[in-house]
Each structure stands twice: as C-alpha cells, then as structure tokens.
PDB file as gemmi writes it, atoms N, CA and C in Angstrom:
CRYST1    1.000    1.000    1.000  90.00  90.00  90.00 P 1                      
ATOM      1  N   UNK A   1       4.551 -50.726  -9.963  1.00  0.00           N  
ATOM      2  CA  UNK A   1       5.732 -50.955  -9.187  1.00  0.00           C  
ATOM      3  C   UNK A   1       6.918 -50.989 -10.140  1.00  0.00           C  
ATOM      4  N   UNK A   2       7.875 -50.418  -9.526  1.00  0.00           N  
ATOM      5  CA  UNK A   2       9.010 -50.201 -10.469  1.00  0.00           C  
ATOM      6  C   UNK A   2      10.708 -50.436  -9.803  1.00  0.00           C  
ATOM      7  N   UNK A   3      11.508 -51.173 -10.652  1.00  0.00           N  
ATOM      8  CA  UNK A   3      12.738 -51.349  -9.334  1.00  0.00           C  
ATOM      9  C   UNK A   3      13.952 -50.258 -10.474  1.00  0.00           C  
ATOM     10  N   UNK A   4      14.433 -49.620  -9.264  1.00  0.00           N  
ATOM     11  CA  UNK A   4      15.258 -48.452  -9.889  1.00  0.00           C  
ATOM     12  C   UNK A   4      16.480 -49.440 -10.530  1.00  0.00           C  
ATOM     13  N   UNK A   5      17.145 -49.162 -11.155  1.00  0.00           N  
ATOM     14  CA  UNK A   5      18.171 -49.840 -12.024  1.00  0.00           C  
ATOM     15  C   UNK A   5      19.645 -48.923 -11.483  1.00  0.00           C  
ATOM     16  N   UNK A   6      19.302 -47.802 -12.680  1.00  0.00           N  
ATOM     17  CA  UNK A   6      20.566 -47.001 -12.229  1.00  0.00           C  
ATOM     18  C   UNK A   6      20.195 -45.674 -12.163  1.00  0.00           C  
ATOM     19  N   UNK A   7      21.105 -44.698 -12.093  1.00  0.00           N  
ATOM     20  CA  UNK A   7      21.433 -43.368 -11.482  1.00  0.00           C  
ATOM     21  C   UNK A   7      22.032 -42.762 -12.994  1.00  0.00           C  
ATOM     22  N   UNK A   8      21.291 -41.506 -13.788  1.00  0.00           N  
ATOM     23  CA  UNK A   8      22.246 -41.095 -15.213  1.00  0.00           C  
ATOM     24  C   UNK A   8      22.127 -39.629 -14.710  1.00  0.00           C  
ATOM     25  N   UNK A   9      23.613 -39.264 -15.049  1.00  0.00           N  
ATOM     26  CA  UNK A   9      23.588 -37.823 -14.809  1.00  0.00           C  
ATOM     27  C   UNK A   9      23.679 -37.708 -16.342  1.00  0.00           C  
ATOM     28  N   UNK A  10      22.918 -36.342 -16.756  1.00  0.00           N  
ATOM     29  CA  UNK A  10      22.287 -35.498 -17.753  1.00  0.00           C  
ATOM     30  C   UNK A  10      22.926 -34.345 -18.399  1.00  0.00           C  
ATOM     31  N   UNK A  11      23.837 -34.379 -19.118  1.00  0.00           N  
ATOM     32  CA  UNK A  11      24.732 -33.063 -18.876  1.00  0.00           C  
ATOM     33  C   UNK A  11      23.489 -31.782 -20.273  1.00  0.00           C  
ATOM     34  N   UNK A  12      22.523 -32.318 -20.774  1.00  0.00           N  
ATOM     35  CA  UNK A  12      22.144 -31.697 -21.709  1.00  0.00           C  
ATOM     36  C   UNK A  12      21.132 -30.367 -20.936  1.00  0.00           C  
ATOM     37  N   UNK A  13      20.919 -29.508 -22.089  1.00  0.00           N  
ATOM     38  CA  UNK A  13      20.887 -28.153 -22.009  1.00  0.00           C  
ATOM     39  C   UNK A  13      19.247 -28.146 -21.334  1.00  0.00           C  
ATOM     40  N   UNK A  14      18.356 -28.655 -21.722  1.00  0.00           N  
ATOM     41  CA  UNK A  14      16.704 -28.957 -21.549  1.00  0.00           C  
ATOM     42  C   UNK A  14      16.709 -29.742 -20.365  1.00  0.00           C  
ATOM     43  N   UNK A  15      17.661 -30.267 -20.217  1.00  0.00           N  
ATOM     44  CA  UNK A  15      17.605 -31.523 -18.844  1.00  0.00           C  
ATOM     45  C   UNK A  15      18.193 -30.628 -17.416  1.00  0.00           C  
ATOM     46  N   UNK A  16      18.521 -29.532 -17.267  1.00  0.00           N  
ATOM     47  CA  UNK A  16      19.013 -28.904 -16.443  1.00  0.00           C  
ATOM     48  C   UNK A  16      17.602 -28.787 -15.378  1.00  0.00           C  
ATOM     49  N   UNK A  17      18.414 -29.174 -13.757  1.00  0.00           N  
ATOM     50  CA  UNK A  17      17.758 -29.288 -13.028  1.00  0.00           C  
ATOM     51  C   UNK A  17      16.710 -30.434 -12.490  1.00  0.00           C  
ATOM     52  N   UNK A  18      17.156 -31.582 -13.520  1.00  0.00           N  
ATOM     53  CA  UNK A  18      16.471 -33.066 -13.689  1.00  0.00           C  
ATOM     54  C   UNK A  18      17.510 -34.186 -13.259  1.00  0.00           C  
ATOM     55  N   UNK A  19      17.232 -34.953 -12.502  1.00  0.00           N  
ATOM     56  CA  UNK A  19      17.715 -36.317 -12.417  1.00  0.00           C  
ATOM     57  C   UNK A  19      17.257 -37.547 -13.042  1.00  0.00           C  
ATOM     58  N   UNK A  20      17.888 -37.769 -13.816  1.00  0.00           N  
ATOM     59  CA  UNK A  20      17.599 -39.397 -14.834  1.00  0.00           C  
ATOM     60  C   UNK A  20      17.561 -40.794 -13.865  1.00  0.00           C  
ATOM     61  N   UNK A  21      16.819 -41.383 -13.592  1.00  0.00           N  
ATOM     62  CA  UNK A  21      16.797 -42.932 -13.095  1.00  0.00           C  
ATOM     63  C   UNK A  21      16.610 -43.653 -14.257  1.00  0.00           C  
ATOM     64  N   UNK A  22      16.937 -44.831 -14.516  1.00  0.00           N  
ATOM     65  CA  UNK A  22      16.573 -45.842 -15.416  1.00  0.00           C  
ATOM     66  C   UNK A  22      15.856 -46.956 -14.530  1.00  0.00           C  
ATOM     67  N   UNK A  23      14.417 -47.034 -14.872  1.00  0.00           N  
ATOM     68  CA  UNK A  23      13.752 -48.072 -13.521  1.00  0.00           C  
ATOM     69  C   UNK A  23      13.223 -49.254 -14.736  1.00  0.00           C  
ATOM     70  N   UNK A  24      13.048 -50.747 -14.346  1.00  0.00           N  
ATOM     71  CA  UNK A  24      12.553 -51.022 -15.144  1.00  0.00           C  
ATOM     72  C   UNK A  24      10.993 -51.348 -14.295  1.00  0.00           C  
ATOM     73  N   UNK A  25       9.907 -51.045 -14.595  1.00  0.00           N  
ATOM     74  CA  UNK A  25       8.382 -51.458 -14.585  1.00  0.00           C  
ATOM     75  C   UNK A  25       8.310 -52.552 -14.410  1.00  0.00           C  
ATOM     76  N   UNK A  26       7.793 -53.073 -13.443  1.00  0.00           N  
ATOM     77  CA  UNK A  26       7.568 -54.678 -13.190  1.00  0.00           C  
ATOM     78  C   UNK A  26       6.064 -54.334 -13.111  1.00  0.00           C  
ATOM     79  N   UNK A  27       4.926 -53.688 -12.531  1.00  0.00           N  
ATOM     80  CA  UNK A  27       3.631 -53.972 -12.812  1.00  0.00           C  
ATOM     81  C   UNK A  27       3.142 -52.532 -12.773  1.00  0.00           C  
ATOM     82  N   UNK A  28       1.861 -52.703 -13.433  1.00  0.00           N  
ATOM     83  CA  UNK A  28       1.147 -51.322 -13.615  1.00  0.00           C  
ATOM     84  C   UNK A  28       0.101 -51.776 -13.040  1.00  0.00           C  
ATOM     85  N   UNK A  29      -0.499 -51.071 -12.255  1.00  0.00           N  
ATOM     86  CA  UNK A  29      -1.882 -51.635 -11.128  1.00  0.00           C  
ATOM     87  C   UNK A  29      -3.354 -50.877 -11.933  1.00  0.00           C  
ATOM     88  N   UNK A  30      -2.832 -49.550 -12.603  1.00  0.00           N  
ATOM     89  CA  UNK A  30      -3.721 -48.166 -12.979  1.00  0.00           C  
ATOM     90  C   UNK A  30      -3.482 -47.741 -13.859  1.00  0.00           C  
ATOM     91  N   UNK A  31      -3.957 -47.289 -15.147  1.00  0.00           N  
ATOM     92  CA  UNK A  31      -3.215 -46.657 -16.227  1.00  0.00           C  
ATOM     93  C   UNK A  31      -5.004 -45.840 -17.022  1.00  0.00           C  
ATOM     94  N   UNK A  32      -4.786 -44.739 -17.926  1.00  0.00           N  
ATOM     95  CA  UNK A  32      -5.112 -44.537 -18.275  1.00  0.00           C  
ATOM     96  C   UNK A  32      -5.210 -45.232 -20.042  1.00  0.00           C  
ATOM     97  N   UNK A  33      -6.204 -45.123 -20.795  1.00  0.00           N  
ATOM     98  CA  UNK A  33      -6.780 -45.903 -21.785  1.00  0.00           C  
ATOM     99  C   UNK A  33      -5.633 -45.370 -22.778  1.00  0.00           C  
ATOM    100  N   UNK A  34      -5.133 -44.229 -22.909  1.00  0.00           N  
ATOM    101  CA  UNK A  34      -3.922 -43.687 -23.652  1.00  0.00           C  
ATOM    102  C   UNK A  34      -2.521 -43.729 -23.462  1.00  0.00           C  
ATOM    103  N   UNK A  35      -2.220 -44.191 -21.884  1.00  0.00           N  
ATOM    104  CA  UNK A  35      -1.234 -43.938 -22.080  1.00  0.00           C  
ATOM    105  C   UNK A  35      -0.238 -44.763 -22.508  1.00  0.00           C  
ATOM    106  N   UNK A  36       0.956 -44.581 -22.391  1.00  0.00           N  
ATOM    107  CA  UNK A  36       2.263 -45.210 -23.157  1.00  0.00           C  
ATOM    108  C   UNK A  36       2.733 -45.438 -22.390  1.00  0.00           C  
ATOM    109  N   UNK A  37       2.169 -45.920 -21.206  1.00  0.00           N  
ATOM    110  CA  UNK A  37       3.863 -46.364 -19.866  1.00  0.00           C  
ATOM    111  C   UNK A  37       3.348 -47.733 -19.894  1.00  0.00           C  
ATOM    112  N   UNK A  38       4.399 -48.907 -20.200  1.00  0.00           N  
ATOM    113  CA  UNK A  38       4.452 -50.453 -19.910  1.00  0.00           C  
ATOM    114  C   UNK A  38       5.752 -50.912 -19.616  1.00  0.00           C  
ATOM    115  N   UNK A  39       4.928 -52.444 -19.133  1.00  0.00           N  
ATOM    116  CA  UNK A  39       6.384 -53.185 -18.540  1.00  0.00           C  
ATOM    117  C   UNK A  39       7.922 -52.616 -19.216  1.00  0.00           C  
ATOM    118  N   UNK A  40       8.937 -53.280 -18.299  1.00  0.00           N  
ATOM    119  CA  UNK A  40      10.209 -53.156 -19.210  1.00  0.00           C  
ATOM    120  C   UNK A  40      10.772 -51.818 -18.793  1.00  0.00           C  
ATOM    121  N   UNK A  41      11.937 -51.387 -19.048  1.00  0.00           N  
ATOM    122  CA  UNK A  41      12.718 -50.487 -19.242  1.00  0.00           C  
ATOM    123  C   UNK A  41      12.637 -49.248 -19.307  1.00  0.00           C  
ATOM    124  N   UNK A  42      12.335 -47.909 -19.039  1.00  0.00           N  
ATOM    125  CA  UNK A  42      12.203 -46.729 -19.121  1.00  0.00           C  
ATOM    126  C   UNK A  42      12.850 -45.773 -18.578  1.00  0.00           C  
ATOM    127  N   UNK A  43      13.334 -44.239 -18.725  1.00  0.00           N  
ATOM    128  CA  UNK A  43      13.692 -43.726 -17.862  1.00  0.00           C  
ATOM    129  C   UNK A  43      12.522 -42.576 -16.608  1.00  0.00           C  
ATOM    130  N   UNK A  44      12.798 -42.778 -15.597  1.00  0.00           N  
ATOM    131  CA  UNK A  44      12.277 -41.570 -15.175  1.00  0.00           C  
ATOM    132  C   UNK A  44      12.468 -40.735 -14.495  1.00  0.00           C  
ATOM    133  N   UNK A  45      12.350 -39.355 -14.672  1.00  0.00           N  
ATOM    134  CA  UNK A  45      12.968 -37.961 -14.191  1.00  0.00           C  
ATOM    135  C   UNK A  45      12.574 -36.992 -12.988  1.00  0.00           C  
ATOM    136  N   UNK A  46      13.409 -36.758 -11.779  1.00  0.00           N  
ATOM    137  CA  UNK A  46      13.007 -36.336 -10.934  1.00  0.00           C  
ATOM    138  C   UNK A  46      14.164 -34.942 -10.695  1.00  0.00           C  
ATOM    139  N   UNK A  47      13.145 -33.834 -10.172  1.00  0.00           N  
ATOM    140  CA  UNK A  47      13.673 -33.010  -9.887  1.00  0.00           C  
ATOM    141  C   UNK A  47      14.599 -32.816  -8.943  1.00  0.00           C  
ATOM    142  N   UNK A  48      15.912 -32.108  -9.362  1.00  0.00           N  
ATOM    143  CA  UNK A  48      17.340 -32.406  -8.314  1.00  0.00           C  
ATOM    144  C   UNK A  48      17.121 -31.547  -6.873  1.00  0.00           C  
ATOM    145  N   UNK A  49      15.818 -30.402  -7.009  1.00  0.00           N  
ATOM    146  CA  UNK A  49      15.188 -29.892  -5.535  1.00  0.00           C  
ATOM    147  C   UNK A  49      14.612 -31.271  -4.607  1.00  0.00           C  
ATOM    148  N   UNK A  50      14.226 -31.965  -5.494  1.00  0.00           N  
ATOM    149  CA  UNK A  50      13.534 -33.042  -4.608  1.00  0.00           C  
ATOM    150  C   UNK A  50      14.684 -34.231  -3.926  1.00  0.00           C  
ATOM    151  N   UNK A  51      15.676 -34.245  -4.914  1.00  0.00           N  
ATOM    152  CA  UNK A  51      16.357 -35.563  -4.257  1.00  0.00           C  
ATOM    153  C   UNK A  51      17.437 -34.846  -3.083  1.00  0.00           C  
ATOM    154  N   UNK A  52      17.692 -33.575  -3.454  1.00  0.00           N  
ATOM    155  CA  UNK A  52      18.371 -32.821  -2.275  1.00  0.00           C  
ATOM    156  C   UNK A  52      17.988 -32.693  -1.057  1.00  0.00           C  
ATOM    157  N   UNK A  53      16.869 -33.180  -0.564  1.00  0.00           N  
ATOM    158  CA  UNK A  53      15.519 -32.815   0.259  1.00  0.00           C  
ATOM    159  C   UNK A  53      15.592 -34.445   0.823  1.00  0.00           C  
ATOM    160  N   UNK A  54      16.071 -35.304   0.372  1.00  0.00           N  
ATOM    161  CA  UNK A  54      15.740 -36.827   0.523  1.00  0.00           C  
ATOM    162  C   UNK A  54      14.498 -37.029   0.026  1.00  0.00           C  
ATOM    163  N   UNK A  55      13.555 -36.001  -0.569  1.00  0.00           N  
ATOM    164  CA  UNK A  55      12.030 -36.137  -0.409  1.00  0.00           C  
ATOM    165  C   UNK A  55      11.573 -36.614  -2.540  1.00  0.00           C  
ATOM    166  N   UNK A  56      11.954 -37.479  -2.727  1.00  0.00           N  
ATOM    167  CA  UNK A  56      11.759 -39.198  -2.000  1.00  0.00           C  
ATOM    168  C   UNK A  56      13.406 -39.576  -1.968  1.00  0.00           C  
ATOM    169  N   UNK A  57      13.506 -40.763  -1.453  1.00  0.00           N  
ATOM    170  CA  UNK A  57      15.028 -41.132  -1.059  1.00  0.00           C  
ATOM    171  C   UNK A  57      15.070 -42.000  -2.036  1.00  0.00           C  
ATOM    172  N   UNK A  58      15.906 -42.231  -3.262  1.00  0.00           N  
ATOM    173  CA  UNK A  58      15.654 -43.550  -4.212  1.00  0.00           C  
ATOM    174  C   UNK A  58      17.117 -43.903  -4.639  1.00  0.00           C  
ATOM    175  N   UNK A  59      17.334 -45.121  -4.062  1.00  0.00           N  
ATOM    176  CA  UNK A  59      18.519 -45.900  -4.210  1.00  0.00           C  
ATOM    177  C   UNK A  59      18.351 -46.902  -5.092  1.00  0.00           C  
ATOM    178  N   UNK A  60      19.223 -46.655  -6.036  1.00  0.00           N  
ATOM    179  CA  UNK A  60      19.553 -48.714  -7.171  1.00  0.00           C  
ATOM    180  C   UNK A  60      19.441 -49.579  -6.532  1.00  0.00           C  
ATOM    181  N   UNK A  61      18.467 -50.425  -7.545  1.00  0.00           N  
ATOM    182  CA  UNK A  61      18.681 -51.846  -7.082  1.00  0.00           C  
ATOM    183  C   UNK A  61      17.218 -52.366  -6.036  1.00  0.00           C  
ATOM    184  N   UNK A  62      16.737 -51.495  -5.197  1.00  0.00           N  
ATOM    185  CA  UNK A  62      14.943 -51.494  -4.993  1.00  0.00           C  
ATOM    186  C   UNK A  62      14.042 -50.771  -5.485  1.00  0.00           C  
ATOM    187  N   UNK A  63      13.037 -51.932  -5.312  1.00  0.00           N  
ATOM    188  CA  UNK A  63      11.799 -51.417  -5.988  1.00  0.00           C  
ATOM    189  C   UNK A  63      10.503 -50.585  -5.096  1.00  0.00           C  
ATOM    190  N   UNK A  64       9.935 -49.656  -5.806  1.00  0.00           N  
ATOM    191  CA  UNK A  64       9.427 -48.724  -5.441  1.00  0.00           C  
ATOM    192  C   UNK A  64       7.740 -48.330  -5.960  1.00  0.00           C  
ATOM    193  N   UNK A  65       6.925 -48.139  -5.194  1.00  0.00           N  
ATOM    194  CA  UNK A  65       5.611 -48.379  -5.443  1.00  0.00           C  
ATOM    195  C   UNK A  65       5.617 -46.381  -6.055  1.00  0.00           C  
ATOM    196  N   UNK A  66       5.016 -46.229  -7.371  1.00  0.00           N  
ATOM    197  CA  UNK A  66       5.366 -44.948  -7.846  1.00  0.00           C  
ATOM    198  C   UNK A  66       3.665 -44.618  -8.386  1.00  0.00           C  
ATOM    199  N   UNK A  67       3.113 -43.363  -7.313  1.00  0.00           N  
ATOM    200  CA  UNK A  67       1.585 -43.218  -7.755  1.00  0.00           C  
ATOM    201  C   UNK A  67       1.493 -41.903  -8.649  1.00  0.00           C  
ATOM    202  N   UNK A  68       1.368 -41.465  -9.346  1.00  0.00           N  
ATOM    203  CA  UNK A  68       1.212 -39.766 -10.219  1.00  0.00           C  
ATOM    204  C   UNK A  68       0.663 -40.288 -11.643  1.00  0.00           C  
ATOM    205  N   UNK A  69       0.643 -39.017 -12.326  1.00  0.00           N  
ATOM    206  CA  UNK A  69       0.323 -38.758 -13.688  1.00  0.00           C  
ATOM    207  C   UNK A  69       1.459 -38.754 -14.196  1.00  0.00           C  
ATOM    208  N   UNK A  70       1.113 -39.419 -15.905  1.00  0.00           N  
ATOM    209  CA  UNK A  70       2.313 -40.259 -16.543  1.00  0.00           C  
ATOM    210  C   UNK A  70       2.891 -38.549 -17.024  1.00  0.00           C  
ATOM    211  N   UNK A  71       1.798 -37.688 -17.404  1.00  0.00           N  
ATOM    212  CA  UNK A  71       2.147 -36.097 -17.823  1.00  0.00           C  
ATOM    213  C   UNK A  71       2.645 -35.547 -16.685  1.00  0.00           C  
ATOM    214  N   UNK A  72       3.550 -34.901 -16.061  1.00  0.00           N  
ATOM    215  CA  UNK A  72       4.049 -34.291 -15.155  1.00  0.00           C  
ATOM    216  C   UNK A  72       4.723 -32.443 -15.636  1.00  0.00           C  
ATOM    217  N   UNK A  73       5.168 -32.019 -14.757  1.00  0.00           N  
ATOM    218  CA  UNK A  73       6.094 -30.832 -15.314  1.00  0.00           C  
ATOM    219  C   UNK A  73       7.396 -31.166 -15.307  1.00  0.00           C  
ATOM    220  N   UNK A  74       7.825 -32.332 -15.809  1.00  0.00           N  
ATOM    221  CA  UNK A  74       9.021 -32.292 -16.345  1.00  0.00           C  
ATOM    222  C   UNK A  74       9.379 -31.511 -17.684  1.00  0.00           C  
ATOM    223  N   UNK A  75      10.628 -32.104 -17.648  1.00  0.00           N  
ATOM    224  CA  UNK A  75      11.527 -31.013 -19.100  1.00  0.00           C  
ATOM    225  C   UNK A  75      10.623 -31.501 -20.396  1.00  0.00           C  
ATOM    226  N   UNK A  76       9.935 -30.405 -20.797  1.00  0.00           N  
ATOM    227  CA  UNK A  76       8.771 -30.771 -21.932  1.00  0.00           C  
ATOM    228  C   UNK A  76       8.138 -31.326 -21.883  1.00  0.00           C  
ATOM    229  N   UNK A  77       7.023 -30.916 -20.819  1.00  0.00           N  
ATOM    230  CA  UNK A  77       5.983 -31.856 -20.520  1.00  0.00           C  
ATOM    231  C   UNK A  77       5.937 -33.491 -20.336  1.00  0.00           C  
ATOM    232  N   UNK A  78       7.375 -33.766 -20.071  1.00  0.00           N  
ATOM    233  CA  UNK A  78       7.361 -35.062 -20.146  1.00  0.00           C  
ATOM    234  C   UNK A  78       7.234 -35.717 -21.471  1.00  0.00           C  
ATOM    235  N   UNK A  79       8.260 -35.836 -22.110  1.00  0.00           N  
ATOM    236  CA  UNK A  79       8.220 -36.818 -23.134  1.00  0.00           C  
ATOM    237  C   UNK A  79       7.800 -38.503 -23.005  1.00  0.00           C  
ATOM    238  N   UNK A  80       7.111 -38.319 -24.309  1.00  0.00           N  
ATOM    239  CA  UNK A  80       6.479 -39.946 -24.138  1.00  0.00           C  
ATOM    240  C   UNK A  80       6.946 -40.803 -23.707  1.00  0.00           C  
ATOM    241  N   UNK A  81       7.159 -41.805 -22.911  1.00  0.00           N  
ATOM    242  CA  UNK A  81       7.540 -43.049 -22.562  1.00  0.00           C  
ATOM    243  C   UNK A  81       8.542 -42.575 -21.368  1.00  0.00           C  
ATOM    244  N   UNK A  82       8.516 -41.710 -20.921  1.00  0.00           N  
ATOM    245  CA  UNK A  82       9.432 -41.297 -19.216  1.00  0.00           C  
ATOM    246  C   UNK A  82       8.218 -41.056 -18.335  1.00  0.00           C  
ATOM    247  N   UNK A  83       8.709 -41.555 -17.088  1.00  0.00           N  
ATOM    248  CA  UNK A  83       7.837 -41.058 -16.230  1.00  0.00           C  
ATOM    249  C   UNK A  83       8.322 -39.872 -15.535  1.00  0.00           C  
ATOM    250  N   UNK A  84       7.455 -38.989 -15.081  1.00  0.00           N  
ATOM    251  CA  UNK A  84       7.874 -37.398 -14.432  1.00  0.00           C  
ATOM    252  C   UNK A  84       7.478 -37.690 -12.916  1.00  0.00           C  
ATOM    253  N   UNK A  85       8.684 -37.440 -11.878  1.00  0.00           N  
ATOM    254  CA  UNK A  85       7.833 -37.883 -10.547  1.00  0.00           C  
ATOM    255  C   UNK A  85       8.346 -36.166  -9.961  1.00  0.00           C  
ATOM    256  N   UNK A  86       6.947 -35.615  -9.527  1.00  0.00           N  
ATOM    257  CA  UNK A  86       6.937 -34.332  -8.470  1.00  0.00           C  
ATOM    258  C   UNK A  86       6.627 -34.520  -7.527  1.00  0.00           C  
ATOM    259  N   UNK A  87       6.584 -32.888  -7.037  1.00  0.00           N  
ATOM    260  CA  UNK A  87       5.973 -33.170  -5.501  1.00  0.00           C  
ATOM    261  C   UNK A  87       4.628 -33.094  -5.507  1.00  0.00           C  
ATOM    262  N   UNK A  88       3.869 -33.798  -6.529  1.00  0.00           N  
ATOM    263  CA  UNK A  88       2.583 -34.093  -6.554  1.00  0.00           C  
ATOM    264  C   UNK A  88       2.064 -35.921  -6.505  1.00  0.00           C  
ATOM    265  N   UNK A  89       3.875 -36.290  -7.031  1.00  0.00           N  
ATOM    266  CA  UNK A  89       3.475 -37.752  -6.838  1.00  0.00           C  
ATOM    267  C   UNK A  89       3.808 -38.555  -6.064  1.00  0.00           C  
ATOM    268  N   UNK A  90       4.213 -39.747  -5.705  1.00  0.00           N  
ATOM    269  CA  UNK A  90       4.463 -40.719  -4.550  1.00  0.00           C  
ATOM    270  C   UNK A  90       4.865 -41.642  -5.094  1.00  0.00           C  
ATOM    271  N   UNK A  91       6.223 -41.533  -4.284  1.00  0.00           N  
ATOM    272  CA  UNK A  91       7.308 -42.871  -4.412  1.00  0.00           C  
ATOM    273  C   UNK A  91       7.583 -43.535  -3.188  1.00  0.00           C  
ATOM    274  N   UNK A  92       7.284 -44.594  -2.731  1.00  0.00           N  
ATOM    275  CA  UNK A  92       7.603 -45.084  -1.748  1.00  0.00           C  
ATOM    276  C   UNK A  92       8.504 -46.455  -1.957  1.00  0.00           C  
ATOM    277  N   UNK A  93       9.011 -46.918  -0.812  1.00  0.00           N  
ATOM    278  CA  UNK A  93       9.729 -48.003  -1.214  1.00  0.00           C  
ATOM    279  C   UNK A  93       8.418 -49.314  -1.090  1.00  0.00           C  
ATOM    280  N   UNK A  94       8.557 -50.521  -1.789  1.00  0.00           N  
ATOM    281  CA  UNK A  94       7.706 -51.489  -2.028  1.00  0.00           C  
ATOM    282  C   UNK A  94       7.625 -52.202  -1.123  1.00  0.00           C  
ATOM    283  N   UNK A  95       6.929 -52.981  -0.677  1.00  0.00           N  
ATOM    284  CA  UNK A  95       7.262 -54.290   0.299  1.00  0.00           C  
ATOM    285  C   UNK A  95       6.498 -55.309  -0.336  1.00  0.00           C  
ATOM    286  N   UNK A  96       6.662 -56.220  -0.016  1.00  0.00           N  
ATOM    287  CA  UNK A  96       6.374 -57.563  -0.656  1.00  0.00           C  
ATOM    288  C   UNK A  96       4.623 -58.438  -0.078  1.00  0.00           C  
ATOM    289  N   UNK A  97       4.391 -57.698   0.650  1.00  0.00           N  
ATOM    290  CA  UNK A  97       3.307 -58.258   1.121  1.00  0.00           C  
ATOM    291  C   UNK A  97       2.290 -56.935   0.768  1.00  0.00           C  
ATOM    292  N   UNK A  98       2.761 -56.118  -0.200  1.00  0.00           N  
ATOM    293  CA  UNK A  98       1.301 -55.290  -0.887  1.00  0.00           C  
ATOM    294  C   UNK A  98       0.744 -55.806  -2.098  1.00  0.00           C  
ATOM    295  N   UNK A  99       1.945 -56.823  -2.456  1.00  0.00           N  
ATOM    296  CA  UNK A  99       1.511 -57.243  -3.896  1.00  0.00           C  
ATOM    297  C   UNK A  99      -0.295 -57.915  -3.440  1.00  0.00           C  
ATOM    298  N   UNK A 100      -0.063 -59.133  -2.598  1.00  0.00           N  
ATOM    299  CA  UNK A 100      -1.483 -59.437  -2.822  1.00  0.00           C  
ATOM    300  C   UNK A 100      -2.620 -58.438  -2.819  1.00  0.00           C  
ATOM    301  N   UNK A 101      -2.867 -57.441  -1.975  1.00  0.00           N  
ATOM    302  CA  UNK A 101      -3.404 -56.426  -1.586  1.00  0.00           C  
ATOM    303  C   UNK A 101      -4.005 -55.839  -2.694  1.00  0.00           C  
ATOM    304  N   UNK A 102      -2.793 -55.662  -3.372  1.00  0.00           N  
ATOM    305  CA  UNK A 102      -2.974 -54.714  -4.784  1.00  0.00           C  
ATOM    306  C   UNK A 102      -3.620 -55.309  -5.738  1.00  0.00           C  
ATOM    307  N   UNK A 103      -3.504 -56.823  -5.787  1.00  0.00           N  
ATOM    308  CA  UNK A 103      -4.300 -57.633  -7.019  1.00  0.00           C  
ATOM    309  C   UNK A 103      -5.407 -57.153  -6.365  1.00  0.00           C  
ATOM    310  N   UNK A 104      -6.242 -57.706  -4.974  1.00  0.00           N  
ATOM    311  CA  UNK A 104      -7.305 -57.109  -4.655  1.00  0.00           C  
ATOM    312  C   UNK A 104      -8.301 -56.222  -5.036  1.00  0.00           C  
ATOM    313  N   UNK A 105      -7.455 -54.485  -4.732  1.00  0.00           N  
ATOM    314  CA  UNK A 105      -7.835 -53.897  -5.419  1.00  0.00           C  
ATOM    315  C   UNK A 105      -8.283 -53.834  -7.181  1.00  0.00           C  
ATOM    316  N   UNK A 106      -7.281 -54.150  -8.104  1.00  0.00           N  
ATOM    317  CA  UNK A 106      -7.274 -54.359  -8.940  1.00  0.00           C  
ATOM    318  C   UNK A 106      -8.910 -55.054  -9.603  1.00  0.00           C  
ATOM    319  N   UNK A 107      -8.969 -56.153  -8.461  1.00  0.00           N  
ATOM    320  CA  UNK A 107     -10.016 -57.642  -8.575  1.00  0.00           C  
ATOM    321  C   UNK A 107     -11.577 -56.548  -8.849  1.00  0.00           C  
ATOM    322  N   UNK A 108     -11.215 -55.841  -7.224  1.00  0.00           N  
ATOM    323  CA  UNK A 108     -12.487 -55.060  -7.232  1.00  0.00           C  
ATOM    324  C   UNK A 108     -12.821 -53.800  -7.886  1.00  0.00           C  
ATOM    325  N   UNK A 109     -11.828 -53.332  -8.462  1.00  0.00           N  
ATOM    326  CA  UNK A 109     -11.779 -52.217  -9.484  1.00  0.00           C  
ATOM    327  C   UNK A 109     -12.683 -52.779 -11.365  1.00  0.00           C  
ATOM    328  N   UNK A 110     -12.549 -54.093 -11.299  1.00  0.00           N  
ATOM    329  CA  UNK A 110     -12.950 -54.330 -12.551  1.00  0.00           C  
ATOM    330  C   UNK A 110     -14.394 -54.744 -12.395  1.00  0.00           C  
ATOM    331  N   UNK A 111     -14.876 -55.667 -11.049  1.00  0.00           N  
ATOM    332  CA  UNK A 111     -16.264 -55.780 -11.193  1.00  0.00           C  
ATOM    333  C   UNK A 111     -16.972 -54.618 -10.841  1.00  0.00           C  
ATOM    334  N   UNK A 112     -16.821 -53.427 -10.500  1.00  0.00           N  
ATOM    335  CA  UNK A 112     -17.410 -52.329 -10.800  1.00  0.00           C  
ATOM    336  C   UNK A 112     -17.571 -51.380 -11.996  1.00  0.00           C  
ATOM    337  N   UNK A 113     -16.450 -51.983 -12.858  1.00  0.00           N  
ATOM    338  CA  UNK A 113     -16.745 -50.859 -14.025  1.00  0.00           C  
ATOM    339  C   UNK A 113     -18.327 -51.340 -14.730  1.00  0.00           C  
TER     340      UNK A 113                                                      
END                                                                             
C-alpha cells in the first residue's frame, strides 16, 4: 500500500511519455527475495496513455493498494528503486478495512511455506 504524495512533471529526454508520482510505501504485503522496493519514499512511473484514459485515476494525498512486478516496461526497464505501474498492473484506491484482511492473508501465506 502506498499514499501518492505528489505529481512531477519530467521534462528529460528518456522520460518522454512517463508520469512521475512521488508515493511514499506504507506496507509491502508481497515482495520477491531480491527485490529493492521498501517502506519510505520512492518515485513511481506511469504511462501518460494510461492517466489520459483515467485508467488508473491517481490523485495526491490517497493511498492506493498497487499489485505488479517491481520490473515493468518503463523508461529502462525500470530503474532500481521506482516502481513501473502498466496496464498489466493494479492500482486501486485503498480502504481501510482491507488492512485486517491483508494481515490475514499474509498470516496464511507464511504457515504454508
């Protein structure tokens, strides 16, 4: 779960066709054993076809339940520590009564490994 912060427009040459959010990470439910996405501060980049579309709608200031791969087809494969959101991943807005839900899962995700 992640709450959007702000809105950066990008004027650089590689970033064409990308929208910058600055979200900061409040919890990671799933992660792979490698990767580099944690709490705190990050930016992440969504394509300007997608926000033209409303498809996802993401306004400052709420937080947003964000499901994909930390590797995406963003501008260079996604550089380390950004997240890449396509139209392969899922942003929805959060609500407050999934948190318990999600520990749940979480609960029962570990006595099975």
């Amino acid at each position: 779960m992640a709450r959007v912060l702000s809105r950066v427009d990008v004027d650089k040459e590689h970033m064409k066709g990308w929208v910058k959010f600055m979200v900061r990470v409040e919890s990671i439910y799933k992660k792979a054993k490698d990767s580099r996405i944690s709490k705190g501060i990050m930016p992440m980049l969504v394509p300007i076809s997608d926000l033209t579309c409303k498809c996802p709608k993401i306004k400052p200031e709420r937080s947003y339940l964000i499901l994909g791969r930390e590797r995406d087809d963003s501008p260079g494969g996604t550089v380390s520590g950004q997240l890449g959101v396509t139209q392969r991943s899922i942003v929805i807005e959060w609500r407050d009564e999934w948190d318990q839900r999600m520990r749940r899962f979480r609960r029962r995700a570990r006595k099975c490994k």
